[in-house]
N, C-alpha and C positions, 0 to 999 in steps of 0.2 A: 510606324507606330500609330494605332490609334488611339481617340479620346473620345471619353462617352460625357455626357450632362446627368449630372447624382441627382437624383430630389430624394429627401424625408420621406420614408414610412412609416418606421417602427423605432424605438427606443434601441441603445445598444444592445445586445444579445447575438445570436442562434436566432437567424432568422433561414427564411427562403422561399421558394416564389416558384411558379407555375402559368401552364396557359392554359384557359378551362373557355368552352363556345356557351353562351347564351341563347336564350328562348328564339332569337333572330337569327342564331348560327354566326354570329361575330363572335370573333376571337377574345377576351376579356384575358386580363393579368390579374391574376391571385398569388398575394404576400402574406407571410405571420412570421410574429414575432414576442421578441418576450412582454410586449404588454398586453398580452392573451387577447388579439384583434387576430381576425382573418378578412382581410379587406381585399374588397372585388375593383379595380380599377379598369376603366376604357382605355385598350390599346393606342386611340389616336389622339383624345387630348390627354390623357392621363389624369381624370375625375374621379374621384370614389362613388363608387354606383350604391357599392353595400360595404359596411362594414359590423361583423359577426362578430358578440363578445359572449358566448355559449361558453368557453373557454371559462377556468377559475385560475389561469395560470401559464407560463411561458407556453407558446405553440412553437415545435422547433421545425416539424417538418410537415411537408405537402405532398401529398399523389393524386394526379387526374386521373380518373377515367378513361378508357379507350377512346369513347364517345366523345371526353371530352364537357359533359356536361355538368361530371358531379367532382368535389374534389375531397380528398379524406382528409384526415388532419392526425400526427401523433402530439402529444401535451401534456407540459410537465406537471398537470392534473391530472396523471395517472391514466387518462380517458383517450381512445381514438372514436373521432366524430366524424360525419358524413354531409357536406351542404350542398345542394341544390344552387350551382348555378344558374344552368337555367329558369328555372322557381323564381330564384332571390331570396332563398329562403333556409332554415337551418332544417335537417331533416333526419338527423336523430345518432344516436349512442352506436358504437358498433361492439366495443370492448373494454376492459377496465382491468389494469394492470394493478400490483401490489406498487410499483414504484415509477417514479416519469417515464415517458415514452420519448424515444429519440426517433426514432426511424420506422417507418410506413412506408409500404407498396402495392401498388393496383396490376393483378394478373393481369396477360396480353388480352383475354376473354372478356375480362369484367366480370368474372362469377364469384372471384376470390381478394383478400386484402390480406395482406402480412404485415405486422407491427412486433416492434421488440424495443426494449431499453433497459430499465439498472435493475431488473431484478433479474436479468438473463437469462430471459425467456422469449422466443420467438414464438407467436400464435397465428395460425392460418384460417383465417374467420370467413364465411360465407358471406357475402357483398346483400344479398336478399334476406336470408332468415336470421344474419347476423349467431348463426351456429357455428362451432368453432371444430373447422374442420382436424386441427392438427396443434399440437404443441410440444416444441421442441425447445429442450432444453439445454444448456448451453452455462455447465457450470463453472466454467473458468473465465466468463465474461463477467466483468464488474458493470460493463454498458454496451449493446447494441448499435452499433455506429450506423450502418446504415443497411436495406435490403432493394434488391433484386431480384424480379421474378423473371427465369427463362422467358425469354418469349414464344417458345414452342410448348412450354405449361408444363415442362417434366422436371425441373430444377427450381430451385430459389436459393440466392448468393448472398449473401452478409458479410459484414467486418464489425470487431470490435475493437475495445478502449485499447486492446494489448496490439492490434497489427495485426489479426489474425484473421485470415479470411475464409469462408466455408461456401462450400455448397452442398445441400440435402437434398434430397431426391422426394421427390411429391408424386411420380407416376412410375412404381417400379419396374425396370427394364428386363429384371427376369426374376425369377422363385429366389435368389440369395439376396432380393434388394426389397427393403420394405420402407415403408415414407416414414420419412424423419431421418435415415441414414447419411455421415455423412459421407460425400466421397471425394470431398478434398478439405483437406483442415491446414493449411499453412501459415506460417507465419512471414508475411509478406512486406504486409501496409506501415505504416509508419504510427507510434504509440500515440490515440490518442484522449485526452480523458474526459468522462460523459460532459461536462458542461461547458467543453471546449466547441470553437466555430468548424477544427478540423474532424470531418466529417470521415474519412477513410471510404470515400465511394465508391461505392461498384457499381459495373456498368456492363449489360451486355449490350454485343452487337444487336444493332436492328433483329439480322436472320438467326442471331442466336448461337453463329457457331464459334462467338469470340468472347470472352468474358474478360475485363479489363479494369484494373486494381491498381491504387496507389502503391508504387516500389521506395523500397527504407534508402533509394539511393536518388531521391528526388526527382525522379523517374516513372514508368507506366509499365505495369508488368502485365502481360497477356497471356491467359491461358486457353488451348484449343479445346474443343467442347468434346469430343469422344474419349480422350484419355485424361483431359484434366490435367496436363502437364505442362511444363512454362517453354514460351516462345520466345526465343532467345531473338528479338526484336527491341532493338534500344531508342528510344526517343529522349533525349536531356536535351532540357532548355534552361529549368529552373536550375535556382539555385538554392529554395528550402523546400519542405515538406509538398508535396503535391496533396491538396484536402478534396477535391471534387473533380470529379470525369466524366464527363454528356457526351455521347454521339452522336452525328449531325441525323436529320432522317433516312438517310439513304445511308448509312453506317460506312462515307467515304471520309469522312473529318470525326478529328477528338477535338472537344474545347477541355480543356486542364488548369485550373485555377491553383494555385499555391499560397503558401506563407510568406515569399518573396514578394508580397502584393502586385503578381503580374498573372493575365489570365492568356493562354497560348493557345490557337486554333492550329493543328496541324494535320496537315494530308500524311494519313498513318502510311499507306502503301511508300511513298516517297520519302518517310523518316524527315519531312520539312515543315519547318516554322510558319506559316501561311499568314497572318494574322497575329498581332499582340496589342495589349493594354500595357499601361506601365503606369496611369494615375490612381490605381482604387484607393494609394495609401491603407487600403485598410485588408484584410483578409476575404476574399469574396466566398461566401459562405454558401449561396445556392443561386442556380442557372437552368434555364429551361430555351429548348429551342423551339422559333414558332413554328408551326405546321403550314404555315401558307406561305412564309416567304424564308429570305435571306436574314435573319434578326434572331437577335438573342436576348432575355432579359434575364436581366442579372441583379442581386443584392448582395450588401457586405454587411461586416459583424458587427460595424454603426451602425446600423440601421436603414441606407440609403439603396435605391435602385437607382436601374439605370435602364436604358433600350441600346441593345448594341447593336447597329446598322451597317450593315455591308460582314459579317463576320466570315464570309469568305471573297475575297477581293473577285470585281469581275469580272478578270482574265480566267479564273479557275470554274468549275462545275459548279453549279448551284447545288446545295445541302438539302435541296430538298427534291431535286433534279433524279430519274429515274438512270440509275447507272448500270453497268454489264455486270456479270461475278466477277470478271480478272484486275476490273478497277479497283476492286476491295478486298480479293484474296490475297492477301502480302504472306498467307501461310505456305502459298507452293512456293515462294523464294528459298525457301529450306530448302527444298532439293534443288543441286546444283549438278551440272553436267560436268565432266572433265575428260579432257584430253586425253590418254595416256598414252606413250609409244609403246610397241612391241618390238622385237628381237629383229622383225622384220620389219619393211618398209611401209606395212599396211599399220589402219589406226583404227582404232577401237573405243568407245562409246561406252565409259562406263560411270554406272549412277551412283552417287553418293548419297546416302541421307544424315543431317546433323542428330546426333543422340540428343533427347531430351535428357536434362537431368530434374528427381523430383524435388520441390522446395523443400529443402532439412531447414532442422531449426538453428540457430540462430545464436552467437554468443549477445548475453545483456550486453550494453554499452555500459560506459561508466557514469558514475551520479554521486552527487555529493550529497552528505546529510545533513540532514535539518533544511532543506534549499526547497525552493516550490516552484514548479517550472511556469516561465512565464504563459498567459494569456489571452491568445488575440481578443484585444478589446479592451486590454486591461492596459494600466499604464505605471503602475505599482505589484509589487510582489514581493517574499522574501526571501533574500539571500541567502539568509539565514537564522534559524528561530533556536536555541539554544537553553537550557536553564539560566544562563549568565544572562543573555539578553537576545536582540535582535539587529537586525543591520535588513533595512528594507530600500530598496531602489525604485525609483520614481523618477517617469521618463515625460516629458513635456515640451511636445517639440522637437526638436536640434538638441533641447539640452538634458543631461542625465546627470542623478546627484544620488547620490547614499547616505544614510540619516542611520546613525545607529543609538539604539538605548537602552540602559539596564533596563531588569523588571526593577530590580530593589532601587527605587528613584533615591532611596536615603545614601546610597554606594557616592565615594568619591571616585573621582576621575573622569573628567568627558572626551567624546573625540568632537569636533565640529563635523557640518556637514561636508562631505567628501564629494569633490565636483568630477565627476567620473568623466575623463575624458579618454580612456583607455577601452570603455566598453565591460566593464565587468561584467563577468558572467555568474562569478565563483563565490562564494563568500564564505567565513566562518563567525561565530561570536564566541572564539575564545577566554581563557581563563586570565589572561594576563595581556589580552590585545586582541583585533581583530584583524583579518588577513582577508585579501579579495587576490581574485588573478580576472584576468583578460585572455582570452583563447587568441589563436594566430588566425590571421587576416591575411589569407593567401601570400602576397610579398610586401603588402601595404604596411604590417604592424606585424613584430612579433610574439611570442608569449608572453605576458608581463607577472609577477608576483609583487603585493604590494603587504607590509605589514605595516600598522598604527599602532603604539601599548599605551595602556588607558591610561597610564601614569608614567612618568620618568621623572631621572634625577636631571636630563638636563634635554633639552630643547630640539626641536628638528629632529625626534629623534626615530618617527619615522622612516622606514625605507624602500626600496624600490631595485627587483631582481631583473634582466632580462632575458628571459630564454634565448638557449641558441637557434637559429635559422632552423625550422622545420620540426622544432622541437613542440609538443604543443603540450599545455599542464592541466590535466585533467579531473585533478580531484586536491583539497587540500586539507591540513587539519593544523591545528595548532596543540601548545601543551603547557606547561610551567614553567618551561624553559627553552623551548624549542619551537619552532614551524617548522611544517613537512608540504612536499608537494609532489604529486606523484603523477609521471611525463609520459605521454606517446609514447617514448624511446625507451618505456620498460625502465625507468630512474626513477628512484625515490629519494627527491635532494633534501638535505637536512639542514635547518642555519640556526644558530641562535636568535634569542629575543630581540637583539642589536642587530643583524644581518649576518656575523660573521660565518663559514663553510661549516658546516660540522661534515658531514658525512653523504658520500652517495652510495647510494646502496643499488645492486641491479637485482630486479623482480625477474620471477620465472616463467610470468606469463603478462597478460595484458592486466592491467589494476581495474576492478572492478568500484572502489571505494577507501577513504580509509580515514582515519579518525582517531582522535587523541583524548586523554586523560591524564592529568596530572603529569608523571615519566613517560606514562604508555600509550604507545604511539600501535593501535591495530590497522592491518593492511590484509586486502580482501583483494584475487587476483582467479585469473583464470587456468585454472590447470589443467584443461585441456577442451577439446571440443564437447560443444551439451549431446547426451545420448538421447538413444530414440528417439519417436515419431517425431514431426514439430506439434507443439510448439518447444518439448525436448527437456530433459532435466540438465541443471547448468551443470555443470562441474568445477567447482572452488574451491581454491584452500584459502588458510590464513594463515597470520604467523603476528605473534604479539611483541614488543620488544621495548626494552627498559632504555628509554633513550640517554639519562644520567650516565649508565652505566655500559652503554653500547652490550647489551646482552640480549638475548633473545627469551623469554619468558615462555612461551608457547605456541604451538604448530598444526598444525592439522588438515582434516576437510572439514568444509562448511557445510552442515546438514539444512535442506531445505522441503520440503515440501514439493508432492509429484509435480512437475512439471513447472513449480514455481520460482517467482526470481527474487534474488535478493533489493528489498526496496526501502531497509533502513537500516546504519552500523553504527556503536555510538559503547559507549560502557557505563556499566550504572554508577549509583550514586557514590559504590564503595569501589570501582574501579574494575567492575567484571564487566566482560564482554557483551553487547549484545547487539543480537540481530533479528531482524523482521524479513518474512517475507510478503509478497504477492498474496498468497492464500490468509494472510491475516493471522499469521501463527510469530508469536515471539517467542524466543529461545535466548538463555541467558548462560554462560558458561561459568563453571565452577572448576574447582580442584578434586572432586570426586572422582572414581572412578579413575584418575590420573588423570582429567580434563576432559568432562562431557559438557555437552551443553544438551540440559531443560527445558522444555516446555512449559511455559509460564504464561501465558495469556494467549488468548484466542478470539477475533474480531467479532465471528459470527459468533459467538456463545455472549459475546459481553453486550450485544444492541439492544437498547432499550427500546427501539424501534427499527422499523427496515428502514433501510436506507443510510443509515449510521457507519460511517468510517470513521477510526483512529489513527488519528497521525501522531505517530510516536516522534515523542523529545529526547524523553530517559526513563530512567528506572531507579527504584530501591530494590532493597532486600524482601519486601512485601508491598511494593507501590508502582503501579503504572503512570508516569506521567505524558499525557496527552491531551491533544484537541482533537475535541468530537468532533466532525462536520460532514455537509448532507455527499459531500463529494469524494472522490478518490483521489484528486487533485489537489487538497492541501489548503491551510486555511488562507484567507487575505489579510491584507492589513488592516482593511474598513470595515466591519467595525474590527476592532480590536479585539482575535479570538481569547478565549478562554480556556485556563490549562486545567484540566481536570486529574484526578488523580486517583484511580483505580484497583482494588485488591488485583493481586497474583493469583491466580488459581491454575496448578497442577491439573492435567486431565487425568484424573482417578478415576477407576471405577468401586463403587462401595460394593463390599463383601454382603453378603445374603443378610437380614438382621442387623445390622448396621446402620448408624446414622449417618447421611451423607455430608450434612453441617459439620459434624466432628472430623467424619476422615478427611475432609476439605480444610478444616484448620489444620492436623495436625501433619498432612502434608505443606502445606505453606510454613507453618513453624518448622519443620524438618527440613528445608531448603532453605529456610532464612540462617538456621542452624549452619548448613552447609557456607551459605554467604560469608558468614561470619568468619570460621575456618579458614577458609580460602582468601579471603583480605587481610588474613591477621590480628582483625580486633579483636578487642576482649570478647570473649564469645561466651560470658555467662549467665549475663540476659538471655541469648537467643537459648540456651539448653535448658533455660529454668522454665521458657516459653514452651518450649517442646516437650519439655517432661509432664507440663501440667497439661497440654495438648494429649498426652498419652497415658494419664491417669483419665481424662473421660472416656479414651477409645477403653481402656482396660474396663472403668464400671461397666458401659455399654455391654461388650462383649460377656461379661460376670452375670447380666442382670438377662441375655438372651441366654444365657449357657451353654455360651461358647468359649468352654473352659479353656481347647487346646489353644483358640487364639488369642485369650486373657495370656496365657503363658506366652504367648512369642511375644505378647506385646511388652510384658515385664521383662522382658531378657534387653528389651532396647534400653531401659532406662540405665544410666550413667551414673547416679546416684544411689545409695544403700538408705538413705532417706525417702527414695518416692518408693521406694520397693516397702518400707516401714508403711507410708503414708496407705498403700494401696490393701494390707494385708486386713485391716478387720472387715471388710465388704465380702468377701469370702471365708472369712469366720463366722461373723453374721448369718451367712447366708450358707452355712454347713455344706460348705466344700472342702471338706480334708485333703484331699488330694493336691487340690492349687496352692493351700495353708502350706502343706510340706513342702511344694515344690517353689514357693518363692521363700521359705524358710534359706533351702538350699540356696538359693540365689542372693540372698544376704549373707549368706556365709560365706560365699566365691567373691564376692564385690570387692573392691577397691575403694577404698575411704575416697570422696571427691575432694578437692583441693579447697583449702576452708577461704571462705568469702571475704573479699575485703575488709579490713577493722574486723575481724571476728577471728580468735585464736579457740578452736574446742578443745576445752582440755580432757587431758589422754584417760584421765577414769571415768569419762561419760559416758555413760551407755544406756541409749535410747530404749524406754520399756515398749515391748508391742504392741498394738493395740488385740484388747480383748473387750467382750463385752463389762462392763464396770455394774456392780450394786450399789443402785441410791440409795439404801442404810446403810451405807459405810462411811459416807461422806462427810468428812469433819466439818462441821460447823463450828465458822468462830465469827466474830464480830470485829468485821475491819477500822471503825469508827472507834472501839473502845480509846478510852485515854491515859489504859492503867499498861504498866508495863509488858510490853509482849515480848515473846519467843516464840521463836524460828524452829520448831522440830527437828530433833537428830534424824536423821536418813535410817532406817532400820533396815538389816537384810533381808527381813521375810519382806517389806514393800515392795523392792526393785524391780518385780514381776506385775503390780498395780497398775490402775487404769490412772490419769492421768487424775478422774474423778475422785479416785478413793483417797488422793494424797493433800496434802496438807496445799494452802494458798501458793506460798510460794517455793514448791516442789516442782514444779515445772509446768510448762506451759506448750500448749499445741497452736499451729495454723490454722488457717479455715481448711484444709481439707486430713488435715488431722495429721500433719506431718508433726512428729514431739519436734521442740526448741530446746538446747540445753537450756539449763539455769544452773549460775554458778555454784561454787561448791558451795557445802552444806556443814555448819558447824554446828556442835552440839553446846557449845555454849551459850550461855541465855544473854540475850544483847539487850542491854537498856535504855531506853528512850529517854534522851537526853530532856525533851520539853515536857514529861510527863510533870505534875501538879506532885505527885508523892505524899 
């Protein structure tokens, strides 16, 4: 094992580091970091010669020059810049993105520079005229993770926030290939998100004919440069995520840095460990090897470097040492010779070659809702963010604890700090307690399930589950009554609030997620392999279930978005389903249709600037609740985010003539309508919302004359009352034809069921409206103090405008819907306090 000496450079972040020659041709170290410094340090005392604040904001990443002189810079200032080492000097703008810059690259030439990050866009800029030779697009990236340009000038490699890695062609090989194309799109790398230290590195060989990528199996995947296919060549050392991959100069050694905070030098040809670290403690975030000797400098997502000396021990080849091809072609081991006998006594020489198989995509792993995955650097996170509350873990040291708390600080019941000695991973902030689990620890520990309830009637009442041996619990939810936990082994264990067994249930495929409300306990599972290309559309169903009543409520597929993954499951306010994807699209399920689920919110229509993600909590029947934030990673604890809470909006398109503000309400009102139905509530709010929602689509449509869709529109209403309300606008407006036809549709209706506290009695009958004459209108004096009467009801009136009739004859709404008023007697009623 080796040990290196860390000194200070930069503040915690996304830092990294490079080796750029000065005016003298010595070798200098260049570092940045997030306090938007690019600082030039002397390789042999380690002085800051220059330090560069052109920057208005984190610098994540660095590329030298060939030469070696000049170094770029990408900045989460939206800006890639250019400094003069040699100089000592800052030497100007190259590009300017809509959103931060993650990843920067210098072609083998020096003629060209590649930059990309969150707005998922890769630009190939001219190094001199700063012209922008190329830009490629890249819609399914939320961030840029890192680039790579061939070294022979015909390719440039990338990976994003999702594991996906590509390479596009920059000098087309024949008339079917044009620059931008890609000709390998896999999903490979391990997930990682933009303002994370994991980098998803690529890396060609020196010669270019090996391109090598972080594998999801904490591992190095290699692919050969004429087909672009994967080389079934295994190097495991680590035991987490592999974020960063450099090849020595002579492209005979990989250095691989992981989330395991160990950074591994290996002789790829020999598949051997040469070389390790084991003190960064912290996640080493970028590495550069020097060009004149045996040394590597390296930084972590503290902020600290290092000089690593001897990084290939002296018994082996120097890295920077001039080697043969067969030293470093580990790709002719694929063909194998073999033996084989014949019938006869002679033997025969026959070659085998291994099939390549091409990277297919990939089932999602499982993920729990409301959870934020942890990040290097960070030592707080949440376990779980909830409408009920939070449950946040905070790790310092050796020691880890969980701290949970309402929002509503007025709520009774607390849990104390929870000293996590199990490792929790898992959390929920349930309706009636909160629940954590701990994953399995090889043979050290095995799965744990833990419940707390905020309240009880009596003490310790806490408790504590242990999975069986190689069982591990991947996802959890809670409910009213119940905790759920759903295993490795394709189980979905069920217990009461107390601990006690309720139910195991076996899933059909692997659980992608699952989640609770009130009874209903939804589970989200793998029904079979994701189709097409990578990075592949998932394949899932679901299945909803009444856990009081051990019933099953609902089934289905889960609709997602092309090629997208499910990235949040939860159900609204009134107990309907819902789910998020990947692409920023939320869907909410109803009893329509026998059980669809709606589109109701959409990421990129709702930002009020670039950059803007939602992380969804929950839902109403017309309300998004979430936190905005600048990342796709999910809020923190510091400061304490903010739940914002968002109209629903249907993706409609408005009819020709039409106002889009209306058919945008009166879709939202028509699906909160739907809400309504499907949860059981009283649903005469939401129709009295929807009907008046379709009394302005019907004016609208009347007032462009569009009679036929004024009629379909009146055919929706549910009520013989808006059909009254709607009829004198096309009276008014001498449309006989619409007059008769919603005449007719008053005469087919169906009385609506009369309103709470309101009984209509059965000789009512609501007069039309018609236009009214003001010389008809009885004038009397409300004030008088002399005996009044109430007018008999006359036959010839009953057909009268509301106008022509006596005070208290009846009365209209504001949109001119009549109100009964009680019966009418013709007897004269006397005013008891009258003077006489």
């Amino acid at each position: 094992m080796t040990s290196c000496e860390w000194e200070y450079a930069h503040v915690a972040g996304a830092c990294d580091v490079a080796f750029a020659i000065d005016g003298n041709d010595l070798e200098k170290i260049v570092t940045c970091g997030t306090d938007h410094s690019v600082i030039v340090r002397d390789k042999r005392t380690s002085e800051v010669e220059h330090n560069f604040g052109e920057h208005g904001d984190a610098v994540h990443a660095l590329a030298t020059a060939p030469n070696g002189k000049r170094v770029a810079t990408a900045s989460a200032d939206y800006c890639v810049k250019i400094f003069s080492i040699d100089k000592g000097q800052f030497e100007g703008n190259v590009t300017r993105f809509t959103l931060p810059v993650h990843a920067v690259a210098w072609s083998g030439d020096g003629k060209y520079i590649a930059a990309g990050g969150e707005d998922g866009v890769v630009k190939v800029i001219d190094a001199e005229d700063k012209t922008i030779k190329c830009t490629i697009e890249c819609p399914r990236s939320k961030c840029i993770k890192s680039l790579s340009f061939d070294p022979r000038g015909e390719f440039l490699a990338g990976s994003d926030d999702n594991g996906t890695v590509f390479v596009w062609v920059l000098k087309p090989r024949d008339e079917n290939e044009e620059v931008g194309d890609a000709i390998l799109f896999a999903t490979e790398a391990p997930v990682a998100t933009g303002e994370s230290p994991l980098l998803n590195s690529v890396a060609w060989r020196p010669d270019g004919a090996v391109l090598a990528v972080p594998g999801r199996e904490n591992d190095v995947t290699f692919f050969e440069r004429e087909t672009f296919k994967q080389i079934e060549w295994e190097m495991k050392g680590h035991t987490e995520a592999i974020s960063l991959i450099r090849w020595s100069p002579n492209g005979k050694y990989l250095v691989t840095a992981s989330d395991d905070k160990t950074v591994i030098c290996w002789d790829v040809k020999k598949k051997l460990a040469i070389a390790k670290i084991t003190d960064t403690s912290e996640l080493v975030c970028g590495a550069a090897f020097s060009t004149t000797g045996n040394s590597m400098a390296l930084i972590k997502g503290n902020g600290e470097w290092a000089m690593w000396d001897e990084v290939v021990p002296s018994k082996y080849t120097s890295p920077t040492a001039s080697v043969a091809l067969s030293e470093i072609d580990f790709k002719s081991e694929l063909t194998t010779w073999k033996i084989m006998p014949k019938k006869k006594r002679t033997m025969t020489m026959v070659l085998e070659k291994v099939v390549h198989v091409e990277a297919g995509p990939k089932p999602q792993p499982a993920f729990q809702p409301g959870s934020v995955a942890a990040v290097p650097g960070s030592n707080r996170r949440f376990l779980s963010y909830t409408m009920t509350g939070s449950l946040v873990a905070t790790t310092e040291g050796e020691f880890s604890s969980i701290e949970f708390q309402f929002h509503d600080t007025s709520r009774l019941g607390r849990i104390p700090v929870i000293t996590d000695t199990y490792g929790y991973t898992l959390g929920v902030a349930g309706e009636k307690g909160c629940a954590l689990a701990s994953p399995m620890k090889d043979t050290e520990q095995e799965s744990t399930l833990y419940f707390h309830p905020y309240d009880s009637w009596v003490q310790n009442s806490e408790w504590q589950m242990t999975m069986p041996p190689g069982e591990d619990i991947l996802c959890i939810a809670t409910g009213s009554s119940w905790v759920a936990a759903a295993t490795s082994k394709r189980y979905l264990r069920v217990y009461s609030l107390g601990g006690a067994q309720r139910q195991v249930i076996s899933l059909e495929g692997d659980v992608v997620s699952i989640a609770g409300h009130d009874d209903s306990l939804g589970v989200v599972w793998h029904e079979a392999a994701p189709i097409g290309p990578a990075p592949g559309d998932q394949v899932l169903a679901y299945a909803v279930y009444n856990m009081r009543h051990a019933t099953q409520l609902a089934r289905g597929r889960l609709p997602l978005s092309h090629q997208a993954k499910l990235t949040y499951m939860g159900f609204s306010e009134e107990g309907m389903l819902l789910i998020c994807d990947s692409a920023g699209v939320v869907r909410m399920r109803t009893e329509a249709f026998g059980g669809s689920f709606t589109p109701v919110f959409r990421s990129s229509a709702a930002r009020a600037t670039d950059g803007q993600h939602h992380w969804i909590v929950s839902a109403s029947a017309s309300t998004l609740f979430c936190i905005i934030t600048r990342t796709s990673a999910g809020p923190t604890p510091s400061p304490r985010p903010v739940l914002s809470m968002l109209p629903l909006s249907v993706p409609i398109i408005t009819p020709e003539q039409s106002v889009t503000d209306l058919e945008d309400e009166a879709a939202r009102a028509n699906f909160a309508l739907m809400v309504a139905q499907s949860s059981g509530e009283d649903a005469r709010l939401a129709m009295g919302a929807s009907e008046k929602a379709a009394i302005k689509l019907f004016h609208a449509a009347c007032k462009s004359q569009k009679l036929s869709r004024a009629s379909d529109i009146a055919e929706t209403f549910r009520q013989p009352n808006s059909l009254r309300a709607v009829l004198k606008l096309p009276a008014v407006s001498r449309q006989p034809a619409l007059v008769e036809r919603i005449h007719e549709l008053i005469e087919t209706a169906v009385d609506p069921e009369p309103t709470q506290g309101y009984t209509q009695p059965e000789s009512y009958t609501p007069a039309p409206a018609v236009r009214s004459t003001p010389s008809t209108v009885a004038k009397t004096n409300p004030l008088t103090r002399k005996n009044a009467s109430v007018p008999a009801v006359d036959e010839g009136n009953e057909n009268k405008d509301v106008n022509e009739l006596g005070v208290g004859e009846g009365k209209r709404d504001f949109d001119g819907t009549p109100t009964p008023s009680k019966a009418k007697k013709s007897k004269v009623v006397t005013n008891p306090f009258a003077r006489g």
